[in-house]
N, C-alpha and C positions, 0 to 999 in steps of 0.2 A: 785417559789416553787409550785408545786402541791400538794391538800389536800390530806387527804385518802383513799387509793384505796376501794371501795366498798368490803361489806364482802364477794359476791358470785358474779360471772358473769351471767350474762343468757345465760343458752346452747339457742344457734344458731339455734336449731329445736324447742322450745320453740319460741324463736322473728318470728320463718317465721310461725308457728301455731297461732300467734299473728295477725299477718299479713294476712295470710289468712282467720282466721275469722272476721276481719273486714271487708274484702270485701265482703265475703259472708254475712256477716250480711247488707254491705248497699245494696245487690243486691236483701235480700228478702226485706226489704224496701219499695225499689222500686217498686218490685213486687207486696207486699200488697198493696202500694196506687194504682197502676193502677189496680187491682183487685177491690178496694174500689170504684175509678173512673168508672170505668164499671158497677160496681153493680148500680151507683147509675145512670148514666145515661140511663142503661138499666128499669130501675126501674122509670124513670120518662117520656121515651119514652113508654112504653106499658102504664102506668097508664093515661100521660097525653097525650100522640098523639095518642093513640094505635097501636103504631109501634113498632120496633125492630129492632136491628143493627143484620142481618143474621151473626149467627157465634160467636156473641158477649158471648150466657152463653157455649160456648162449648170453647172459647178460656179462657174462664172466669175459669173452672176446671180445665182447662190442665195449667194453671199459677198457679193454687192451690196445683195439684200434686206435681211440682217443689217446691212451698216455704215447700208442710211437708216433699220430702226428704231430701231437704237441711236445711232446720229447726232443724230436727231429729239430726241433723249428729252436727250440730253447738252446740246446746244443752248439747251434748256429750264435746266439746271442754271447753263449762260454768260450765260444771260439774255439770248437771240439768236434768242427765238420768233419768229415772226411780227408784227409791229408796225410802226407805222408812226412812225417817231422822230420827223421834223420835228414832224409833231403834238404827240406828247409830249411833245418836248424844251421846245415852246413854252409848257408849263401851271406852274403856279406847283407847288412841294416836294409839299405838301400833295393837290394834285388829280393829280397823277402817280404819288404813292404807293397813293392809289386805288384810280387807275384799274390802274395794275401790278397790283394784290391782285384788282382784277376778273376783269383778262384771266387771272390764273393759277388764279383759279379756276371761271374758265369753259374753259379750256386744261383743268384736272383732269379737268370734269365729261365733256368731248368723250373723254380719252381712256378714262374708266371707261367711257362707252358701245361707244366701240371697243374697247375689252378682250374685255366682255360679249359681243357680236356676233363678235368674229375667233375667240372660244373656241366658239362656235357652229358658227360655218364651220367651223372645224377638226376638229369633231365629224362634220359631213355627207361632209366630202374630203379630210377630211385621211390617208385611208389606202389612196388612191389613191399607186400605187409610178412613179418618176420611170420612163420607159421607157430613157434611157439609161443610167444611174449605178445604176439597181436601188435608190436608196432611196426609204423613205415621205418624199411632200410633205408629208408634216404635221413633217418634221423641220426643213423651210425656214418654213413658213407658220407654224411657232411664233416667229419673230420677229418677229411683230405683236402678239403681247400681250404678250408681253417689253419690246418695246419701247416698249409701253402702262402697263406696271407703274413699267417706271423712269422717264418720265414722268409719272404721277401722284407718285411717289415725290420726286421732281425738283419739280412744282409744289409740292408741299408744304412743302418743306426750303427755298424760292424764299419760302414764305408765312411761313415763320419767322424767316429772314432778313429779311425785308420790316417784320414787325412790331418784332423785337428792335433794326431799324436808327433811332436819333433822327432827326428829321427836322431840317434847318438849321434854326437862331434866323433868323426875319425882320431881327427890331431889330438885329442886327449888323451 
């Protein structure tokens, strides 16, 4: 015999939004300690050899652009947008679920415009080459619409959660 079937399943766009932000979570990780690693070895070659790894603070931003638009976008997925919680926290079930479904699809619409436009930019500069490191910026500047995709991707999966969640019984 088998126990009880659980009271709800997880929609399947939920577990793979689950799934995706873990990875993306261990890839900025990643990214922050070898940022952290650079910092600190850059930072101990100038002060204590007075050398430099050529390339090293310029590779050092372009890993930093990367973790805030993907940062940005995962944030959205923890439900740690921009918001002002006192407020919210103070509305009844029903007017905060709302408003949540507002702001994430007003969050959507800002980042499909910035999608549209950073794909723009990236068209006019993006093949201007880094003058230290010798690669195209448009291979940094692509993490703005990247980061604009999982973001919209992220409010969406935020909007399906949102609806498939019961909202509390008052009467209880």
């Amino acid at each position: 015999m088998s126990g009880p079937a659980p009271a709800y399943q997880v929609h399947p766009v939920l577990r793979a939004e689950k799934l995706l932000m873990q990875c993306l979570t261990w890839l900025l990780t990643a990214l922050f300690g070898l940022i952290f690693v650079m910092v600190v070895i850059l930072v101990i070659m100038r002060y204590g050899f007075n050398s430099t790894i050529v390339g090293g603070s310029e590779a050092t931003v372009m890993m930093f652009i990367y973790t805030t638009a993907l940062g940005a976008a995962v944030d959205i997925a923890r439900g740690k947008h921009i918001r002002i919680d006192a407020l919210i926290d103070s509305l009844p079930p029903r007017a905060k679920a709302w408003l949540e479904g507002i702001n994430l699809i007003l969050i959507g619409i800002l980042q499909a415009m910035l999608l549209y436009y950073s794909i723009e930019w990236i068209s006019v500069v993006g093949s201007s080459e880094d003058p230290v490191l010798h690669i195209a910026e448009g291979l940094v500047e692509v993490a703005i619409p990247i980061g604009c995709a999982f973001a919209i991707l992220f409010s969406i999966t935020r909007l399906i959660a949102l609806i498939m969640t019961p909202l509390a019984d008052p009467s209880n």
